[in-house]
C-alpha positions, -999 to 999 in steps of 0.1 A, spaced: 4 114 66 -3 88 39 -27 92 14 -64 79 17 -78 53 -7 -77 62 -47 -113 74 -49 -123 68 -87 -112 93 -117 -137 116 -128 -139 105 -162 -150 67 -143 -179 85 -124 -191 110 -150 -194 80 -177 -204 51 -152 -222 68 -118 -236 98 -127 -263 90 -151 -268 58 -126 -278 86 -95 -290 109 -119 -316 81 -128 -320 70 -94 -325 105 -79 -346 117 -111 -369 87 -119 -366 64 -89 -365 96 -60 -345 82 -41 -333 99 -9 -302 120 -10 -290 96 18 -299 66 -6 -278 77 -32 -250 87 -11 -248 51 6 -251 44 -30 -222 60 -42 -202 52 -11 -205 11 -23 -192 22 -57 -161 39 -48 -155 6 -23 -163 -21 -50 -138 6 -73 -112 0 -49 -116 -37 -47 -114 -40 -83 -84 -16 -80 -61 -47 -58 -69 -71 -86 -96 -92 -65 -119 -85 -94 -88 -91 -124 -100 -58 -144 -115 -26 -139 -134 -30 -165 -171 -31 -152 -184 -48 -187 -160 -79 -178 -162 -91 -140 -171 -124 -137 -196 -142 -114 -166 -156 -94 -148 -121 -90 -184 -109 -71 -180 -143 -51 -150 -132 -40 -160 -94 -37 -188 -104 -12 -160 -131 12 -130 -102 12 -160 -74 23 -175 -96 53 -137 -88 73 -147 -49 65 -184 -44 67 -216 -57 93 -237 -81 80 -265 -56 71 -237 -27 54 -225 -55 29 -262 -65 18 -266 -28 13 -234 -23 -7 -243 -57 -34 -284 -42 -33 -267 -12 -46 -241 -33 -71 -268 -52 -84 -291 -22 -88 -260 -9 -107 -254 -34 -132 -295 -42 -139 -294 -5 -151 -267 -9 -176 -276 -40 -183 -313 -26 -202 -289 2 -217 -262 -24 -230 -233 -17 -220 -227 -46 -197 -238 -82 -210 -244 -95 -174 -253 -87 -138 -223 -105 -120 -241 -100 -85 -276 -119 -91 -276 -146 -74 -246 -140 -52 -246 -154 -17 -245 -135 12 -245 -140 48 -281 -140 66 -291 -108 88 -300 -112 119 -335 -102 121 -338 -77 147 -368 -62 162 -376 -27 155 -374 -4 183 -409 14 189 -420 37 220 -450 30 238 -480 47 236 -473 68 269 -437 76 255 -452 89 223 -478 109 239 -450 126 262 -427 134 232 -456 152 213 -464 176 239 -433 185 235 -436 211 216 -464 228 236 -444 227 269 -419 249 256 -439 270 243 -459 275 276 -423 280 292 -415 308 268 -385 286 254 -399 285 221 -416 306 197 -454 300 183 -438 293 147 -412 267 156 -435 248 185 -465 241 156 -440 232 131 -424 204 151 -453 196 166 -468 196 129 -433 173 121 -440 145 146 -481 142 140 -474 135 103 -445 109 113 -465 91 137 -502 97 130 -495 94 90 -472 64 97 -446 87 67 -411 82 61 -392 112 66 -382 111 33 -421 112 24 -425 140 51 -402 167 37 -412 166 2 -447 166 13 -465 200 -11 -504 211 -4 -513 198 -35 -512 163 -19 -532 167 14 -572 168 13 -581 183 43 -613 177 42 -609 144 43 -575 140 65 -557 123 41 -521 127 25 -511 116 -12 -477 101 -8 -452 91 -35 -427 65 -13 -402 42 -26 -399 31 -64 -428 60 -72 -455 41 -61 -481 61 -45 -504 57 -15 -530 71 8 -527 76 42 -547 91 64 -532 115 90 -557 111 117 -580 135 142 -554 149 156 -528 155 128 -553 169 111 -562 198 129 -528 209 133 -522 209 100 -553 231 97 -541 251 129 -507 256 107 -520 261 70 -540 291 86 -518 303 108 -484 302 102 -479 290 66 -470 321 41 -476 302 10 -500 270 8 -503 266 -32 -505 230 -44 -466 230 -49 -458 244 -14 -442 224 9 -458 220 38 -431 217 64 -404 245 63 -378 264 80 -385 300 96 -375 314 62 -404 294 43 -382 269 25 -385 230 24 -373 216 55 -346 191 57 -343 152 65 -312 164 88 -331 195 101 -361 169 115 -335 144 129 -323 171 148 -351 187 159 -368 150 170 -335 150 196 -343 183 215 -380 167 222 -364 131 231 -341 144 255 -375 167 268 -393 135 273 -361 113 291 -358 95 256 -330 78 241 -312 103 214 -303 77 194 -344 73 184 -346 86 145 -380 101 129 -383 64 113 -385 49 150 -420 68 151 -431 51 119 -422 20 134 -442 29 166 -470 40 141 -475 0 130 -470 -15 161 -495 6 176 -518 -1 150 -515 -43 151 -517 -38 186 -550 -24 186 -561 -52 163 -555 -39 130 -554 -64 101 -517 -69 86 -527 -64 50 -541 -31 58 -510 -22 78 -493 -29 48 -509 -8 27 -503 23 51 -469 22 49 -468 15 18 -444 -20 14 -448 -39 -14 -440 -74 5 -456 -85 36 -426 -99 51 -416 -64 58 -443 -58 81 -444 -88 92 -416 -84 116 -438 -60 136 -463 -90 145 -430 -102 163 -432 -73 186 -471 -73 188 -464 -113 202 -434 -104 224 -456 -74 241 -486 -101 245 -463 -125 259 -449 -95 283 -486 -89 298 -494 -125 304 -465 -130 322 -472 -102 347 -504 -111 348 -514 -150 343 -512 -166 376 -498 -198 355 -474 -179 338 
């Protein structure tokens, strides 16, 4: 069996990636998936540089032209949106070395890349979403479930889709940043920057229903979702446990906890709400982001006329 690709020394990632994901992680809080898909376009564009496309190893001297021609080889080994990830996360590596001086330029400004397609997000319709949170419930009226586990999932999916959160957001989620009173969350998302969202009637009181019941410790630096041994739960352990109450409900398994956030906004523009406030809730710093859910607003307006306009 041949060998797999020369992953980079030790000595390369403690001096150059470390203090970049400890920064990241640390300062920024980004996601442990976020800094994995980070490091994973690190040891690629260390490979690269490794067959001479880039002329040196040396991160401190690649040239503008040796990221042009990083960018052409990768389009015959990544999608479209995969290489846009790996040069966000070059770029974001070179701008932080750049303030600390040890590189006199950021070779990937500026550096073409092919456009993305821009696809529609995928969202479940009201109906769907109101089957897949009775989930919960339904199992626990067959006896397939215990109380704990049914009010914790159920808890899970309120937050995601009445709170509009990132899972991300949802799992680091302590007490200290919920007022009850006033059904509202706290959030730190991405970059740090902190927002408001409120959770809604319903979210609300099973929050309540949960803090009372079934939490064992709600100080201000609890987390409020966790496992059946009290500890914070997982972004893996919610993906999973969103794919026992799709396949309940007849729903693709391929749906992820963000898929509800998406449904969240939709929802929400559908029922008339402005854009700028939809923006605020989920907390994007550029409209264009949530903009593209005005597409599928338009495409479900369009649907409805068609069935129903006698011109149509």
């Amino acid at each position: 069996m041949s060998a797999g690709p020369e992953p980079p020394p030790a000595a390369v990632v403690a001096e150059w990636l470390t203090p970049f994901l400890e920064f990241l992680g640390k300062e920024r809080r980004y996601s442990a998936y976020t800094l994995r898909n980070y490091r994973q376009a690190f040891e690629d564009y260390w490979r690269w540089l490794g067959t001479g496309g880039g002329r040196t190893r040396q991160f401190d001297r690649v040239e503008l032209r040796a990221a042009r021609d990083f960018v052409i080889e990768a389009q015959g080994r990544f999608g479209r949106r995969t290489l846009h990830n790996h040069v966000s996360a070059l770029r974001a590596f070179y701008k932080f070395w750049l303030l600390r001086g040890r590189v006199a330029r950021n070779p990937f400004t500026g550096v073409p890349l092919p456009k993305l397609e821009r696809r529609l997000p995928q969202f479940l319709t009201e109906q769907q979403m109101k089957e897949l949170l009775t989930g919960p419930q339904r199992l626990l009226d067959a006896g397939s479930l215990d109380a704990f586990t049914a009010w914790r999932d159920r808890l899970v999916m309120e937050l995601l889709y009445g709170g509009g959160l990132r899972v991300s957001e949802l799992v680091a989620l302590d007490y200290r940043q919920i007022d009850l009173a006033n059904g509202v969350a706290r959030v730190l998302g991405k970059g740090r920057k902190e927002r408001l969202c409120p959770l809604g009637r319903v979210a609300t009181a099973v929050l309540e229903k949960w803090r009372s019941e079934f939490a064992r410790t709600t100080g201000p630096g609890a987390p409020v979702v966790v496992t059946t041994q009290h500890r914070r739960l997982s972004v893996r352990a919610v993906q999973l446990l969103l794919k026992r109450y799709l396949a309940l409900a007849g729903l693709p398994l391929d749906l992820t906890p963000h898929k509800l956030r998406h449904s969240y906004a939709t929802h929400l523009l559908n029922a008339g709400a402005d854009l700028r406030l939809v923006q605020e809730l989920l907390g994007h710093a550029n409209l264009n982001t949530t903009q593209i859910y005005t597409h599928v607003s338009v495409a479900r307006l369009k649907e409805v006329y068609n069935k129903a306009h006698p011109r149509a």
